[in-house]
Backbone of each chain as ProteinMPNN parsed JSONL, in Angstrom:
{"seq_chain_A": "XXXXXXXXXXXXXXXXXXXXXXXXXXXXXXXXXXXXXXXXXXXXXXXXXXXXXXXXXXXXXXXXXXXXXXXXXXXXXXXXXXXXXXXXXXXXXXXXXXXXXXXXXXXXXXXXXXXXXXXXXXXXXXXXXXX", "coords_chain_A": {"N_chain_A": [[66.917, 4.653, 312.02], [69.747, 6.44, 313.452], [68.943, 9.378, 315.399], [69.774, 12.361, 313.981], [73.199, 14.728, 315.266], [72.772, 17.5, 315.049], [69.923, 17.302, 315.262], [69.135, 16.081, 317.934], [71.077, 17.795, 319.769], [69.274, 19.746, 319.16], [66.91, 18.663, 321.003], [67.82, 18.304, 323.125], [68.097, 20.758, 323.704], [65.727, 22.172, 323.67], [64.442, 20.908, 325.8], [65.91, 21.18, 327.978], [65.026, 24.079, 328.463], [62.597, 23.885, 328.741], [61.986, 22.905, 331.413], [63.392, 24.575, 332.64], [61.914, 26.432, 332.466], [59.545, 25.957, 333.214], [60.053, 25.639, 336.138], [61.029, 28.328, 336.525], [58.68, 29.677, 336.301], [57.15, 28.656, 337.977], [58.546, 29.639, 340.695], [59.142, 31.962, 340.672], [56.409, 32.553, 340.913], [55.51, 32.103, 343.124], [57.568, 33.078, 345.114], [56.293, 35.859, 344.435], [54.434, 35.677, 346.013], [54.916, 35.638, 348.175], [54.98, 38.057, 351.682], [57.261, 39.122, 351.804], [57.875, 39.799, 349.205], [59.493, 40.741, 346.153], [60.042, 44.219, 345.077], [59.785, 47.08, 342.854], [62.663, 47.195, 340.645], [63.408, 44.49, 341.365], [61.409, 42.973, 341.151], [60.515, 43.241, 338.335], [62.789, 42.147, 337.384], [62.354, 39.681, 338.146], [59.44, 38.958, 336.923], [60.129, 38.812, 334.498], [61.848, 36.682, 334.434], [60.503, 33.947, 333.928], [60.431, 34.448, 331.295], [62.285, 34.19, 329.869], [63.702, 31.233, 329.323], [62.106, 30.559, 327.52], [62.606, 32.67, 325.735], [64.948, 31.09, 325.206], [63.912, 28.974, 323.845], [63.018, 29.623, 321.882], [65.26, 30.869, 320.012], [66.688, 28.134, 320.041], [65.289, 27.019, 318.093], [66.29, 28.587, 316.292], [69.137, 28.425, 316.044], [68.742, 25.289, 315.141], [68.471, 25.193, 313.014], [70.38, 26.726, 311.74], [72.948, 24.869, 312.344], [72.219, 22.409, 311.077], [73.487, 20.553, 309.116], [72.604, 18.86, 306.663], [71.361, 19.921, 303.947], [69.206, 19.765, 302.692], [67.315, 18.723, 304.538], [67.396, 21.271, 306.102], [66.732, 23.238, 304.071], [64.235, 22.308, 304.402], [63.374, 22.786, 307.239], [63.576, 25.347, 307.412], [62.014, 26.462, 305.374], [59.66, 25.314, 307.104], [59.672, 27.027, 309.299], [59.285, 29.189, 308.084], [56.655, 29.673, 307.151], [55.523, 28.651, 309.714], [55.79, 31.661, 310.719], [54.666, 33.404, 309.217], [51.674, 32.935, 309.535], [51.454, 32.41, 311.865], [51.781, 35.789, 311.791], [49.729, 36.309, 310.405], [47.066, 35.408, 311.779], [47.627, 36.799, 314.311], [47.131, 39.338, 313.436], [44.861, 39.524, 312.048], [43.302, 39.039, 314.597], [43.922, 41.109, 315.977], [42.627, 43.336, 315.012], [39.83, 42.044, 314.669], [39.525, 42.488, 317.37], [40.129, 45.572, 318.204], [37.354, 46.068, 317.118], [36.026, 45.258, 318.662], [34.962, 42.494, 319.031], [36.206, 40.428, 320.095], [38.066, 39.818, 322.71], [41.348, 40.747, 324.502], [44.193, 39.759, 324.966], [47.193, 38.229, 326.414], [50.328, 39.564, 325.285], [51.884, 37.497, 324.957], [50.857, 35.108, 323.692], [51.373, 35.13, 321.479], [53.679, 33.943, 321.144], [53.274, 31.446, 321.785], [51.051, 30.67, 319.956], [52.9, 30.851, 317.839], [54.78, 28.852, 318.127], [52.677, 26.835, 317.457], [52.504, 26.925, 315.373], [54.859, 26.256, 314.551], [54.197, 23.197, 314.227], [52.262, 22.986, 312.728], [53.486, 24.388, 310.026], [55.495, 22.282, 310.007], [54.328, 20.305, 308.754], [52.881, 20.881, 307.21], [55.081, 21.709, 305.624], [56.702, 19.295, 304.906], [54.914, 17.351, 303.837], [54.977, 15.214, 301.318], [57.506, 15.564, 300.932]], "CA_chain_A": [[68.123, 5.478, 311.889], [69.773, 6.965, 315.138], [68.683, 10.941, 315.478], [71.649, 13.253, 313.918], [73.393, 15.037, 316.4], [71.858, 18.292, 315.392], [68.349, 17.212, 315.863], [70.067, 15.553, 319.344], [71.337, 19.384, 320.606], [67.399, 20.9, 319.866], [66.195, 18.168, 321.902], [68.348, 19.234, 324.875], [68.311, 22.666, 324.305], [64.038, 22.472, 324.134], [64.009, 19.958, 326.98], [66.458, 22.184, 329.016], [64.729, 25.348, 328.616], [61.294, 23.619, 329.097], [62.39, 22.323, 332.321], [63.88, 25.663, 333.311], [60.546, 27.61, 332.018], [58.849, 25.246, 334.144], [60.824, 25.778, 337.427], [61.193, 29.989, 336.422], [57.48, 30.189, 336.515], [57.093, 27.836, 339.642], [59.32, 29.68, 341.455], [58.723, 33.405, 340.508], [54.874, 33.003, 340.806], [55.86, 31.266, 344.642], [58.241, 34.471, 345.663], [55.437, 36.821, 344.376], [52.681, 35.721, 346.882], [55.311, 36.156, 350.08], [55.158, 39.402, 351.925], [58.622, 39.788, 351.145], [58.002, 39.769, 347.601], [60.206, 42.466, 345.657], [58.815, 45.777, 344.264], [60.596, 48.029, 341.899], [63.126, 46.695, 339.761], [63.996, 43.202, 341.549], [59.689, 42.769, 340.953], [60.401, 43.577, 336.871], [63.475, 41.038, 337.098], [61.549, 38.458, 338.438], [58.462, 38.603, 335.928], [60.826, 38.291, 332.986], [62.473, 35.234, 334.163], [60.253, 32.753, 333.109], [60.297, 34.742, 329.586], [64.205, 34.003, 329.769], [63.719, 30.226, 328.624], [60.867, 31.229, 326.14], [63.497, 33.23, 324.599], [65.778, 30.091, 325.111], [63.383, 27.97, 322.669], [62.984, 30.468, 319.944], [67.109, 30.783, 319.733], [66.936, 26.873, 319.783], [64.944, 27.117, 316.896], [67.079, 29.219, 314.71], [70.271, 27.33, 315.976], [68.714, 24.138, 314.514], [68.66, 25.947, 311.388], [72.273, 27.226, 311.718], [73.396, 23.487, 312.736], [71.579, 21.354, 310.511], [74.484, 20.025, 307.957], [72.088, 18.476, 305.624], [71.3, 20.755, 303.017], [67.731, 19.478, 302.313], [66.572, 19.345, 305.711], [68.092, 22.679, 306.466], [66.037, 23.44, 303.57], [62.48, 21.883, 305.094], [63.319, 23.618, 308.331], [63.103, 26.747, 306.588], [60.033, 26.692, 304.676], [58.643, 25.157, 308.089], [59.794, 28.266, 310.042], [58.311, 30.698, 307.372], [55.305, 29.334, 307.304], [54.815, 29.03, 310.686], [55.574, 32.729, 311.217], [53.458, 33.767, 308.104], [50.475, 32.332, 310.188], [50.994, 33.951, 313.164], [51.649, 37.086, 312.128], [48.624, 36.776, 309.824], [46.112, 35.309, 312.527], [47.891, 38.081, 315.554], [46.97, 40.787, 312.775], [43.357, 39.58, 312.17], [42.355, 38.999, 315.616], [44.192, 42.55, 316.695], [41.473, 43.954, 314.034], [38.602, 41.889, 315.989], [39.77, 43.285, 318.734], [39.58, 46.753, 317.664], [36.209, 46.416, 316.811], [35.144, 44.767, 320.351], [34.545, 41.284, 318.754], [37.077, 39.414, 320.901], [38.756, 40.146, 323.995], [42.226, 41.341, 324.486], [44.952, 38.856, 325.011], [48.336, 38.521, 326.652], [50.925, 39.827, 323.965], [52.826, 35.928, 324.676], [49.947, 34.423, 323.55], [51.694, 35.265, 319.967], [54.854, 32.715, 320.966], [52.375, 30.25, 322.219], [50.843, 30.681, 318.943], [54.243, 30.773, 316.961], [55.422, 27.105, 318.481], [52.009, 25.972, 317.355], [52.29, 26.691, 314.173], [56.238, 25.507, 314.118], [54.27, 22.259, 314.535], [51.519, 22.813, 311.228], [54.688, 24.321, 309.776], [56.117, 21.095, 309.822], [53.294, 19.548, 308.294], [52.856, 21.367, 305.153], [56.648, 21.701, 304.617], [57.275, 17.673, 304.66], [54.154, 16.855, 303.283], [55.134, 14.744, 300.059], [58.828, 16.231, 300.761]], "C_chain_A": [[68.339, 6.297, 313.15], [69.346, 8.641, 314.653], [70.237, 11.426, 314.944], [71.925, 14.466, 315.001], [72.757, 16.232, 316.345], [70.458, 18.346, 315.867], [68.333, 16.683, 317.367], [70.106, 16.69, 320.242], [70.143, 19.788, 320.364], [66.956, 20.188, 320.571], [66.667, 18.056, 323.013], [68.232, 20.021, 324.629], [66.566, 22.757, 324.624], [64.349, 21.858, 325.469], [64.437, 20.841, 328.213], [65.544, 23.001, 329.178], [63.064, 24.97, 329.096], [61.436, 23.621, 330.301], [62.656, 24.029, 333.166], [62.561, 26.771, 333.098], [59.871, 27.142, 333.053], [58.952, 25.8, 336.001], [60.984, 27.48, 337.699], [59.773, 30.071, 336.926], [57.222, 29.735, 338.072], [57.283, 29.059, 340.963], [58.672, 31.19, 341.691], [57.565, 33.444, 340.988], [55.066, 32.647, 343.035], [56.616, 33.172, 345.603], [57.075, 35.786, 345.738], [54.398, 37.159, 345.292], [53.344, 35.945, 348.294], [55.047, 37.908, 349.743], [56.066, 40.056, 351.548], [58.577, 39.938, 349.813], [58.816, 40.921, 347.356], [59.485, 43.215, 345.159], [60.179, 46.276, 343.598], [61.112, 46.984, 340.909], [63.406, 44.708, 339.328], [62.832, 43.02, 341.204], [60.279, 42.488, 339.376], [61.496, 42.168, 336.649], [62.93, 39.649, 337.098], [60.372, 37.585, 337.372], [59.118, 38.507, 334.903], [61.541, 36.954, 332.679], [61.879, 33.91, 333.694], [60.285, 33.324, 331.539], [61.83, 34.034, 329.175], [64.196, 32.418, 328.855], [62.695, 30.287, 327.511], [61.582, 31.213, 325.038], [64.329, 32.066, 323.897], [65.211, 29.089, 323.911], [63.529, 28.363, 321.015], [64.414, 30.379, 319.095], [67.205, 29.149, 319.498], [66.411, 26.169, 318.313], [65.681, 27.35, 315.373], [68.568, 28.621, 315.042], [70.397, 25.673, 315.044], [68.654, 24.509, 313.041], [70.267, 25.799, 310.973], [72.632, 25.834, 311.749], [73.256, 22.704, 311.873], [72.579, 21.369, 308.918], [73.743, 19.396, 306.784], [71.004, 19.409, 304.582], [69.68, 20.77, 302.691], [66.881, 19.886, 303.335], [66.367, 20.693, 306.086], [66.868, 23.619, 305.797], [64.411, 23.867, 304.115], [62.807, 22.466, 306.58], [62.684, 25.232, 307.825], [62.292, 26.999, 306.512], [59.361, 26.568, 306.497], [58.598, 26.402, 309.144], [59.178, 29.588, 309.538], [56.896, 30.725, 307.122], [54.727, 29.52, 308.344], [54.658, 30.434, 311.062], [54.556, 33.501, 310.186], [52.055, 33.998, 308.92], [50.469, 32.961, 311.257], [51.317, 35.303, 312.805], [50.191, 37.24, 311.364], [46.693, 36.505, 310.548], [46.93, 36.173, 313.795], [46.857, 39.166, 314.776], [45.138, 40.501, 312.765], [42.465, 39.544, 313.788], [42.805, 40.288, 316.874], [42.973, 43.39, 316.009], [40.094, 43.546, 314.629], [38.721, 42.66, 317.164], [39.469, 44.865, 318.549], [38.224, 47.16, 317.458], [35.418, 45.944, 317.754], [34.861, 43.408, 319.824], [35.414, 40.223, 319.552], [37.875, 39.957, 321.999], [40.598, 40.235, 323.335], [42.943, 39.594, 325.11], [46.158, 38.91, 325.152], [49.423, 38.63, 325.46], [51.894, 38.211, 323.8], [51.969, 35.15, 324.01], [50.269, 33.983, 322.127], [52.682, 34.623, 320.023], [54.121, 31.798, 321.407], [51.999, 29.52, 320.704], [52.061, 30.384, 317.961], [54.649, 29.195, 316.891], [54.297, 26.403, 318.119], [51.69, 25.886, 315.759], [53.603, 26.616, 313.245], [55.502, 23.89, 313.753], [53.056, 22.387, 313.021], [52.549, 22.947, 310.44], [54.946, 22.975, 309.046], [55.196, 20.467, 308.858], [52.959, 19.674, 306.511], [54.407, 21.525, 304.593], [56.969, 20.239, 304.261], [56.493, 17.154, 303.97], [54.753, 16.538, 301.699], [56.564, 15.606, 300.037], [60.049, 14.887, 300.337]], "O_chain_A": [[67.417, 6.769, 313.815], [69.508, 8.963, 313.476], [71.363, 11.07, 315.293], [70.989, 15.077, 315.518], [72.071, 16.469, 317.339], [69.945, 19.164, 316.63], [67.309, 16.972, 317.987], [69.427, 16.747, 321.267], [69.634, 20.317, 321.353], [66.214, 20.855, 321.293], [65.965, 17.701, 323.959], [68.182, 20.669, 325.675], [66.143, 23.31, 325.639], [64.526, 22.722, 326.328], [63.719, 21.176, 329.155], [64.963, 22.784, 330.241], [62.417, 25.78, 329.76], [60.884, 24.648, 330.695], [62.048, 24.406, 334.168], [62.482, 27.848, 333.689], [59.552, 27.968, 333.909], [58.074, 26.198, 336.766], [61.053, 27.924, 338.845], [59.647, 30.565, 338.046], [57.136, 30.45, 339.07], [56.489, 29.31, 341.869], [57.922, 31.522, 342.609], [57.392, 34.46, 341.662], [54.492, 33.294, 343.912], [56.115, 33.984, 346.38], [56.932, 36.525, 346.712], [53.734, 38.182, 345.463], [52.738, 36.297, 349.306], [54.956, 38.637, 348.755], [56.039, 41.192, 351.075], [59.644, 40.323, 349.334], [58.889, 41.898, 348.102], [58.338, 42.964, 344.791], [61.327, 45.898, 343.827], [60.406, 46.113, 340.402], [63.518, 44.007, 338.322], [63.168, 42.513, 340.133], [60.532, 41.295, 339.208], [61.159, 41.251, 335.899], [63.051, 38.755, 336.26], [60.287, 36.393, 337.078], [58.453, 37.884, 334.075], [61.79, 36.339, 331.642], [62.522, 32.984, 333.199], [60.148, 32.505, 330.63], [62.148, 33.458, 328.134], [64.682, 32.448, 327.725], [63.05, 29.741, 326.466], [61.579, 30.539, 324.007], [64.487, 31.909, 322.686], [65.984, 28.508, 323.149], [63.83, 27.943, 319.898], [64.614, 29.974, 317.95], [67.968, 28.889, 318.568], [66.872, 25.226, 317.669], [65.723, 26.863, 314.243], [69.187, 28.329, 314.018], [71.363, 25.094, 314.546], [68.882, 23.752, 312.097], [70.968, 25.093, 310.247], [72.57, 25.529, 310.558], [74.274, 22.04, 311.681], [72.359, 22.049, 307.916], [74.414, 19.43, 305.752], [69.787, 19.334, 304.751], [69.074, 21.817, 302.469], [66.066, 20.808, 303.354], [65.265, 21.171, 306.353], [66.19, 24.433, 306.425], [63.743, 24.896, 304.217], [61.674, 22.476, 307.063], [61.637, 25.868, 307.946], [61.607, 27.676, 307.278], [58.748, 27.485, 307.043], [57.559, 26.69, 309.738], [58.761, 30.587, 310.123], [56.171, 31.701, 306.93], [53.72, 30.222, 308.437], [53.626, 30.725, 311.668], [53.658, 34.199, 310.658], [51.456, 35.073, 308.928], [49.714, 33.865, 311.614], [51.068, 36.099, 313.711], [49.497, 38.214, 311.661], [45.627, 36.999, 310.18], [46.176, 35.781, 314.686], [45.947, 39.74, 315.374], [44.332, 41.193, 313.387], [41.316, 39.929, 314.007], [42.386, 40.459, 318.019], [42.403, 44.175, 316.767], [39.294, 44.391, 315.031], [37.882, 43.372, 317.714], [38.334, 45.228, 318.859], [37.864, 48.332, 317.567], [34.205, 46.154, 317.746], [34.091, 43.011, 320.699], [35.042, 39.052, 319.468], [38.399, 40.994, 321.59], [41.009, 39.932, 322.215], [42.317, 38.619, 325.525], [46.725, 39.545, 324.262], [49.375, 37.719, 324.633], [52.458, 37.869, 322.761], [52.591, 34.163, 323.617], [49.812, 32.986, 321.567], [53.067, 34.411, 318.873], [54.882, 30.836, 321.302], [52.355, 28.415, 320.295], [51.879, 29.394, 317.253], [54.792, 28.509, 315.878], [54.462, 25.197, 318.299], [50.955, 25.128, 315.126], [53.713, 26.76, 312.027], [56.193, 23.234, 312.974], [53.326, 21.507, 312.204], [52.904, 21.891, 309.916], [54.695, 22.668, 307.88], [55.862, 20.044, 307.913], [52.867, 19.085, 305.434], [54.784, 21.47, 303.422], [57.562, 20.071, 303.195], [56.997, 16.312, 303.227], [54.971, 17.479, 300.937], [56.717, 16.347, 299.066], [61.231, 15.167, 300.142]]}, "seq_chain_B": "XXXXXXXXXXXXXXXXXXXXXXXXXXXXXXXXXXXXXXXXXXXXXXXXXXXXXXXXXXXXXXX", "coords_chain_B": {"N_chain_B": [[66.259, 20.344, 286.754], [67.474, 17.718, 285.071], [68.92, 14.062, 286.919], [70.936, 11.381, 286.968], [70.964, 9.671, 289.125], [69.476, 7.309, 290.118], [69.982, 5.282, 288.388], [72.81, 5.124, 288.372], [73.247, 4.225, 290.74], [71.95, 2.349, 290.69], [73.292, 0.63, 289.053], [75.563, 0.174, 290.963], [74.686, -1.276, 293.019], [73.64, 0.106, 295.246], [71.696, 1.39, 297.801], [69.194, 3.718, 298.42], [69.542, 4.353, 301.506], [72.231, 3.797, 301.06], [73.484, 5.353, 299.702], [73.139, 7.885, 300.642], [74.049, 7.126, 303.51], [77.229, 7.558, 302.726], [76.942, 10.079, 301.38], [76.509, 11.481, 303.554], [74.102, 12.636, 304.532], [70.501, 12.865, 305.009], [68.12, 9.877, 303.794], [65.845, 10.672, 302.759], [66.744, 13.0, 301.661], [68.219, 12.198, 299.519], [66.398, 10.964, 298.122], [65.014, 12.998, 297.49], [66.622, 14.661, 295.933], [67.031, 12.748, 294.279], [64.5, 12.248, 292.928], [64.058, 14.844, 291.39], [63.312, 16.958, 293.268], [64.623, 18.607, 294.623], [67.155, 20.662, 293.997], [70.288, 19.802, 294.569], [73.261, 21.838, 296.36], [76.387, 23.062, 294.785], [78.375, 22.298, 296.108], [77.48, 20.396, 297.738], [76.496, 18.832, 295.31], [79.149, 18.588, 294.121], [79.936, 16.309, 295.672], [78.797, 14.514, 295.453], [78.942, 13.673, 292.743], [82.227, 13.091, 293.642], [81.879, 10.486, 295.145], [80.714, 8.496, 292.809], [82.536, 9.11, 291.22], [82.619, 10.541, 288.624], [82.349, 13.036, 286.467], [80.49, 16.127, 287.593], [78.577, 16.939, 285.183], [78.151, 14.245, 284.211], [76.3, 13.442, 285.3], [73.696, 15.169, 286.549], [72.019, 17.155, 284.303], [70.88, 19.816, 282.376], [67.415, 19.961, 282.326]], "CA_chain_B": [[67.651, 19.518, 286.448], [67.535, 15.689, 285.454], [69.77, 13.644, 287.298], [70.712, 9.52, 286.887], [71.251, 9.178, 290.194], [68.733, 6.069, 290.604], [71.09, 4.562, 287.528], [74.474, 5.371, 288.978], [73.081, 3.544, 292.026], [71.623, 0.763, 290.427], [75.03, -0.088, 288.595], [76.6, -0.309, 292.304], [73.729, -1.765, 293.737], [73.544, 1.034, 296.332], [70.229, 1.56, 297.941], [68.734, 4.778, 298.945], [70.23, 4.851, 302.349], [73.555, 3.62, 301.056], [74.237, 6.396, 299.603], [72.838, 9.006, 302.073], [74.843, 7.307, 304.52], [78.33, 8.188, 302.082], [76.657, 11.642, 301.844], [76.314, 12.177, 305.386], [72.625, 13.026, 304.394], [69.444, 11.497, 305.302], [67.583, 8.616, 302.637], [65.208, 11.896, 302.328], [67.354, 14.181, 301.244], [68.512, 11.328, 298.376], [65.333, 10.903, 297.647], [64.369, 14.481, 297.1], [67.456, 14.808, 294.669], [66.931, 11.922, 292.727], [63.045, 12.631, 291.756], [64.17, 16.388, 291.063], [61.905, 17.73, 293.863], [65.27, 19.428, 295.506], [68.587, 20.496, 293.414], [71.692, 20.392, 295.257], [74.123, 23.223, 295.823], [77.217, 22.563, 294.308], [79.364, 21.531, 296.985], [76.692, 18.55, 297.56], [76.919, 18.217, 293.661], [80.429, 17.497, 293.738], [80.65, 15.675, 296.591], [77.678, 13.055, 294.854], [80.142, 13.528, 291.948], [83.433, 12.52, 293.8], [81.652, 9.211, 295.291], [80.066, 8.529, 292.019], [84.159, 9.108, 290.616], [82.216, 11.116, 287.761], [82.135, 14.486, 286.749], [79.192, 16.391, 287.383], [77.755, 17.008, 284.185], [77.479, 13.105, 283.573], [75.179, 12.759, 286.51], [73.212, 16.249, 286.145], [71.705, 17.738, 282.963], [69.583, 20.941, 282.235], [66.277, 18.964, 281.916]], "C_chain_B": [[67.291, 18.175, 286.434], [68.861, 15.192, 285.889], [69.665, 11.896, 287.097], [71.473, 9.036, 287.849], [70.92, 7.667, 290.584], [69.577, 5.147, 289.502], [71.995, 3.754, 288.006], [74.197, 4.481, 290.268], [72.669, 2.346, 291.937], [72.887, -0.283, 290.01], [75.643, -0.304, 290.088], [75.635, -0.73, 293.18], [73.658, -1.536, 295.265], [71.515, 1.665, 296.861], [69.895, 3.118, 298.558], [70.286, 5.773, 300.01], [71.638, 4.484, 302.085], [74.475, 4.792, 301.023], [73.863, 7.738, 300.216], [73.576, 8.789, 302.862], [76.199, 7.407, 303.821], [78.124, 9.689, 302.349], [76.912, 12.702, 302.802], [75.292, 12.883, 305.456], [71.934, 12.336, 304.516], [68.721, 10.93, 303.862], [66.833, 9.702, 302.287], [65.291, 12.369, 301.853], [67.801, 13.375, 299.678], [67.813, 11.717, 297.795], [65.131, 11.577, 296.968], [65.566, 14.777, 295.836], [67.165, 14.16, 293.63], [65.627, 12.006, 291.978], [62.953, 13.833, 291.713], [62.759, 17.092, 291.494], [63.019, 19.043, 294.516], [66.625, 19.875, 294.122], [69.628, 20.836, 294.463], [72.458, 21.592, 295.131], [75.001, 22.73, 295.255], [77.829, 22.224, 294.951], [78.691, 19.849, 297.121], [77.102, 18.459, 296.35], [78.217, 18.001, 293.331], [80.257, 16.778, 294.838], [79.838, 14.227, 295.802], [78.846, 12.306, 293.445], [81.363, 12.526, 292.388], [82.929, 10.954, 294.561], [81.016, 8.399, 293.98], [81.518, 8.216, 290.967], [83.82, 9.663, 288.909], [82.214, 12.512, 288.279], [80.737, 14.893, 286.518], [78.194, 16.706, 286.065], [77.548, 15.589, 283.414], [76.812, 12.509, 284.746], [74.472, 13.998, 286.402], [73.349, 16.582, 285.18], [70.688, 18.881, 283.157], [68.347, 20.115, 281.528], [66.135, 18.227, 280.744]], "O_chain_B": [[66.896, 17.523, 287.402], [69.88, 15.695, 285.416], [68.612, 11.259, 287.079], [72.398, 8.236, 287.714], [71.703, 6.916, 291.165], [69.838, 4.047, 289.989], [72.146, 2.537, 288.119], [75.217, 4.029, 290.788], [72.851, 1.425, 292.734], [73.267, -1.385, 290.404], [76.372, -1.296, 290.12], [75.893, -0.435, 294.347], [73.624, -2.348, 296.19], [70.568, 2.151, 296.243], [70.768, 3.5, 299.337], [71.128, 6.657, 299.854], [72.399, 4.884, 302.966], [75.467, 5.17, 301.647], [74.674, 8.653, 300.072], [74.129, 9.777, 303.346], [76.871, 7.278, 304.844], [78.748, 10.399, 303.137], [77.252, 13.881, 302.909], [75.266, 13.787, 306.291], [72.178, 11.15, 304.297], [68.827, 11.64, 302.862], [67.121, 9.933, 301.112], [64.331, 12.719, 301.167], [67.672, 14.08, 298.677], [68.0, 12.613, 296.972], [64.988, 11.272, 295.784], [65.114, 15.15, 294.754], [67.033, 14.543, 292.468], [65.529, 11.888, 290.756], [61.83, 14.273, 291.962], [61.773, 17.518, 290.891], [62.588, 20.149, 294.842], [66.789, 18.973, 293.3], [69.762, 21.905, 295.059], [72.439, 22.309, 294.131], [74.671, 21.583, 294.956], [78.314, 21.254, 294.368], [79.099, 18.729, 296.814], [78.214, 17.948, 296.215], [78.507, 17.303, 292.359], [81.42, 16.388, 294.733], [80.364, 13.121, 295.682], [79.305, 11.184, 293.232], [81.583, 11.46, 291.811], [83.85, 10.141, 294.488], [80.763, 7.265, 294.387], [81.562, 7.308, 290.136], [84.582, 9.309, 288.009], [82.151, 13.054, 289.383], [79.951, 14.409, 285.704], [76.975, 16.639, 286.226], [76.984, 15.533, 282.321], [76.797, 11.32, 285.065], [74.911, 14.099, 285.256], [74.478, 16.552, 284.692], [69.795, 18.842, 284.002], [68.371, 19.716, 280.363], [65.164, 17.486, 280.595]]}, "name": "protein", "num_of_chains": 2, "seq": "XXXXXXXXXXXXXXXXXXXXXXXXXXXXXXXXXXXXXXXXXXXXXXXXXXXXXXXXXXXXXXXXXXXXXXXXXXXXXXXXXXXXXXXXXXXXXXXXXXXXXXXXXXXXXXXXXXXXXXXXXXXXXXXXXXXXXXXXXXXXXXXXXXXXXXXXXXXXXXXXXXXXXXXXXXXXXXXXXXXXXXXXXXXXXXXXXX"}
């Protein structure tokens, strides 16, 4: 069966923004190591731009929600999106509590959309399962 | 909700995806209706209705 066009637009809008996350980081981390590098504000602009397509995935996320004309799917998106965030907020929260108590090291606060997209992908798994 | 979807489809010897692709829903989404794992909203439930050329309460029942 060909892809429907909504599932069509998340796989350009991820692919785009991958592509552009890719090329943000590249680029930014490249500018940072000249002498000229910026300081002050143009510095703060700079380190956010690879977050910029980040953001771009998450929004691609809840667009395929919004988009998705078939009522069922729309459905199994759902569940798979609440699940996955269930999970990360409930493994962020336990291993902020290790942390607290010195049992695990500290960890970049993105580490929790890293985490998020990986458990869009269990998510998926337990929402379709026998769906 | 019971539904006699797999019936109504056998009489027109419509298969799964036949009528998903009328729908404009995937063979999945059929699926999931006809072994009452999903219930439709009502707009789907007429629309199954108006290809079907029945009214909804002779294709859906309260169990």
């Amino acid at each position: 069966m060909a892809m429907a066009p909504y599932m069509r637009r998340y796989t350009f809008r991820i692919l785009g923004f991958g592509l552009s996350y890719v090329g943000a980081l590249i680029g930014a981390i490249m500018v940072m190591k000249q002498p000229w590098a910026p300081t002050g504000p143009a510095a703060w602009a700079l380190a956010v731009l690879p977050a910029l397509p980040v953001v771009g995935m998450i929004w691609s996320i809840f667009r395929l929600i919004a988009e998705t004309d078939d009522e069922y799917q729309r459905f199994l998106f759902v569940k798979q999106v609440l699940i996955a965030t269930g999970l990360t907020l409930a493994i962020a929260t336990i291993w902020g509590f290790l942390e607290n108590f010195g049992m695990v090291q500290d960890v970049p606060a993105y580490h929790v959309t890293v985490l998020w997209f990986a458990m869009i992908g269990v998510g998926g798994s337990i929402a379709r399962f026998r769906a | 909700m019971k539904n006699r979807l797999k019936v109504l489809r056998a009489e027109r010897d419509w298969s799964q995806a036949d009528l998903a692709e009328r729908l404009q829903v995937s063979r999945q989404s059929v699926n999931a209706i006809e072994t009452g794992k999903y219930d439709p909203s009502l707009p789907l439930a007429f629309r199954i209705a108006e290809i079907f050329g029945l009214p909804i309460e002779a294709i859906f029942s309260k169990d």
